[in-house]
C-alpha positions as protocol buffer text, in pm:
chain_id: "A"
residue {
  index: 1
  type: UNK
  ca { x: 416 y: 1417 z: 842 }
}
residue {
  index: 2
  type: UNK
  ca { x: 677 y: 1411 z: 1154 }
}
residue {
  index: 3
  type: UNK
  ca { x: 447 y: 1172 z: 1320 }
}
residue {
  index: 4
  type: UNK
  ca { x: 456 y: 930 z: 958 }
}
residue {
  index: 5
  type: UNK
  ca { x: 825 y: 959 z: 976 }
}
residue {
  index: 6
  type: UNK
  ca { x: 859 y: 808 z: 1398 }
}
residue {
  index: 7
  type: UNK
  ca { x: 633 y: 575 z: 1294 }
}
residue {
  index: 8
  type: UNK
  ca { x: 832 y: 394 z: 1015 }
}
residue {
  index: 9
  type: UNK
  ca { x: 1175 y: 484 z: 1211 }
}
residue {
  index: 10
  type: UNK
  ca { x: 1056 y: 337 z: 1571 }
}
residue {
  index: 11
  type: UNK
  ca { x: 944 y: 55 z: 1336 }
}
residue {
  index: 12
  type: UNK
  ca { x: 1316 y: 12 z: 1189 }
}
residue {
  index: 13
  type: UNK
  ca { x: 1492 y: 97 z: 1541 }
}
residue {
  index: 14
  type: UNK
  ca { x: 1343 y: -198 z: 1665 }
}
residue {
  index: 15
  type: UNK
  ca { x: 1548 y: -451 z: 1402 }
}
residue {
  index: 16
  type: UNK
  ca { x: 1904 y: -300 z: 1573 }
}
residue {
  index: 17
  type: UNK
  ca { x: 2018 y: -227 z: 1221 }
}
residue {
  index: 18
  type: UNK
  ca { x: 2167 y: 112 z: 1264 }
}
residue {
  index: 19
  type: UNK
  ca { x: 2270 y: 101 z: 892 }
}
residue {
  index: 20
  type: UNK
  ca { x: 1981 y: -2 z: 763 }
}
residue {
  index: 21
  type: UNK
  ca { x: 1797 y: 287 z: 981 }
}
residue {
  index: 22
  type: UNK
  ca { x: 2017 y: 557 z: 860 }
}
residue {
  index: 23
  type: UNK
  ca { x: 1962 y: 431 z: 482 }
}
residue {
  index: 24
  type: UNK
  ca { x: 1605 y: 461 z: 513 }
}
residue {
  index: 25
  type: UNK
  ca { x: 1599 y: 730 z: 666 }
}
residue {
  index: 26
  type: UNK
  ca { x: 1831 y: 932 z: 433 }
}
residue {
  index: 27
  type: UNK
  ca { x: 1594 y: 795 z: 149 }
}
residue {
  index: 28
  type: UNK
  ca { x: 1231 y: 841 z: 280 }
}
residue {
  index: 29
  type: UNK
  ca { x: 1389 y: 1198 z: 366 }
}
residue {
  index: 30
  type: UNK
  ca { x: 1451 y: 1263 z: 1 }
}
residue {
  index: 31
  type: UNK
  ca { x: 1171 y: 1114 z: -140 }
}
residue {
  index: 32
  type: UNK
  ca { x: 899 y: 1172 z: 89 }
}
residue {
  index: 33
  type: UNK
  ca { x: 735 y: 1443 z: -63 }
}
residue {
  index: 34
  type: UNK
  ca { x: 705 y: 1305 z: -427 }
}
residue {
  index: 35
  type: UNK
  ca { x: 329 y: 1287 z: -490 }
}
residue {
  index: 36
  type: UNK
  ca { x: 178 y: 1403 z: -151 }
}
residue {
  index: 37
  type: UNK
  ca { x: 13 y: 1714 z: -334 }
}
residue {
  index: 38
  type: UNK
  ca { x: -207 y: 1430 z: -513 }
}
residue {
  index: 39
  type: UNK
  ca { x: -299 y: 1314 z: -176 }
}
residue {
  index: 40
  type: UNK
  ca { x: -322 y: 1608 z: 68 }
}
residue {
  index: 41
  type: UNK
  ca { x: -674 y: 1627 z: 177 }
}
residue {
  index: 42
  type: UNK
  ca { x: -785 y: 1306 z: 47 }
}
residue {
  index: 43
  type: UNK
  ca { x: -943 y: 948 z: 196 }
}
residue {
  index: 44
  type: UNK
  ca { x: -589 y: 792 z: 76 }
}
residue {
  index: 45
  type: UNK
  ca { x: -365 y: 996 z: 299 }
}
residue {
  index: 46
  type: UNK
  ca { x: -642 y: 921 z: 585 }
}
residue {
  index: 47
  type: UNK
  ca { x: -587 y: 520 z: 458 }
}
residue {
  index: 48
  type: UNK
  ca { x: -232 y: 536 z: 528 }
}
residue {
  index: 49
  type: UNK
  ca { x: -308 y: 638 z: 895 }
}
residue {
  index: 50
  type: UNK
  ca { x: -523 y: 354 z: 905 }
}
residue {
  index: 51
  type: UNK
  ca { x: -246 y: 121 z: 743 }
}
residue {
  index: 52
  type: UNK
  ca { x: -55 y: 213 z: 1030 }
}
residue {
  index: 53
  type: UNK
  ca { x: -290 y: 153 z: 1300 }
}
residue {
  index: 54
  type: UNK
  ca { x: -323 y: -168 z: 1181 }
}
residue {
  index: 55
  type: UNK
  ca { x: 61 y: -290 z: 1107 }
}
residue {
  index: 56
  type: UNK
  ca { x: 125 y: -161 z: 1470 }
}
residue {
  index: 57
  type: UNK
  ca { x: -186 y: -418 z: 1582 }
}
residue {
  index: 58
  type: UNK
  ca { x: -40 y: -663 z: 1387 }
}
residue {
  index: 59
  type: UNK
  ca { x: 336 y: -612 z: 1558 }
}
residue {
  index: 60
  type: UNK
  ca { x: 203 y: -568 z: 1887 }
}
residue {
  index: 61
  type: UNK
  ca { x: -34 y: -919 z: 1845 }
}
residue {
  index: 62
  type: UNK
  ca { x: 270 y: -1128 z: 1709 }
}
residue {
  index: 63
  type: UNK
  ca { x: 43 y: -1180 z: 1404 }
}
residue {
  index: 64
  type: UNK
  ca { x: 426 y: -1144 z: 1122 }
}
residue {
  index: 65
  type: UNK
  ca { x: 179 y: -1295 z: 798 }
}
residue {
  index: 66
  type: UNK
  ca { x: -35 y: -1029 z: 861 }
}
residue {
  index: 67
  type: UNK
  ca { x: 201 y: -733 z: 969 }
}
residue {
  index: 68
  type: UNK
  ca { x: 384 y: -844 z: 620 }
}
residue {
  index: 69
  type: UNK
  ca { x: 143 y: -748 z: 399 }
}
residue {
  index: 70
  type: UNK
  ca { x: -6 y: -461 z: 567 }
}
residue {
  index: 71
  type: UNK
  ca { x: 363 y: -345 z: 514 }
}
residue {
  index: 72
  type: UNK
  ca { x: 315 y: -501 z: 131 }
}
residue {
  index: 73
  type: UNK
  ca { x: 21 y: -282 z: 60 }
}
residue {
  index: 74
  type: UNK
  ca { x: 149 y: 40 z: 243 }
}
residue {
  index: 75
  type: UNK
  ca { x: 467 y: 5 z: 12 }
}
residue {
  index: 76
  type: UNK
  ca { x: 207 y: -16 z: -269 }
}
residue {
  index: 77
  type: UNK
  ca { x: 60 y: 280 z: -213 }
}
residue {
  index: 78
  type: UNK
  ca { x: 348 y: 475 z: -151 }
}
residue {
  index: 79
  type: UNK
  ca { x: 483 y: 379 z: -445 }
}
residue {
  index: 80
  type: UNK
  ca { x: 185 y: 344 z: -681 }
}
residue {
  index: 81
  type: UNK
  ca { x: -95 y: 595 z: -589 }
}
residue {
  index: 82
  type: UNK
  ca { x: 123 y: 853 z: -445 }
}
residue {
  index: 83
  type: UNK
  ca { x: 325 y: 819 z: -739 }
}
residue {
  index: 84
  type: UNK
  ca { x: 41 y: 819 z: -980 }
}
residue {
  index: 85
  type: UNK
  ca { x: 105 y: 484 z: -1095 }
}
residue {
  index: 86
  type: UNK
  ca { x: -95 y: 175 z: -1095 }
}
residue {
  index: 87
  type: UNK
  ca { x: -54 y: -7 z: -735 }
}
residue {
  index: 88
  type: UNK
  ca { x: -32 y: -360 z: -896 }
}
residue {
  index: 89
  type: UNK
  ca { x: 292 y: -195 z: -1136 }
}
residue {
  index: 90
  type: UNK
  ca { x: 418 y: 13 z: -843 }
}
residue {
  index: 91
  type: UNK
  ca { x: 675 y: -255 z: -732 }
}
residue {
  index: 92
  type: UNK
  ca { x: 798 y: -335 z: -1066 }
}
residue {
  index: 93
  type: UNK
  ca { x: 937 y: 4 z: -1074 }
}
């Protein structure tokens, strides 16, 4: 999970927004483990690794459409599935 938590912070150090970085880092902190017992061991942890993989392409390729909703459909599932919610309400929440 340290690995999850560079990943989306080099992400956010790379806008220069040290407020912004310390915000969501404060908050993913406090809400990070919220649902991962529903996900430990299963394909959807292993598709957030591969949600990664590919934002980071995305980023790295200049491709912003793309690297936007990769991002869209990580936030999804981190706030739907891990959640135990519907992905297409998760957002609304």
């Amino acid at each position: 999970m340290d690995n999850d938590r560079d990943f989306d912070m080099g992400i956010l150090a790379h806008l220069g927004n040290q407020r912004l970085l310390e915000l969501v880092g404060t908050f993913r902190d406090q809400s990070r483990l919220y649902g991962l017992d529903r996900v430990a061991g299963t394909d959807v942890l292993m598709q957030s690794t591969r949600e990664h993989d590919s934002l980071l392409d995305a980023i790295l390729e200049g491709r912003g459409d793309e690297a936007a909703h990769i991002m869209d459909t990580h936030l999804r599932h981190a706030r739907g599935i891990w959640a135990g919610r519907a992905e297409d309400r998760a957002l609304e929440q």
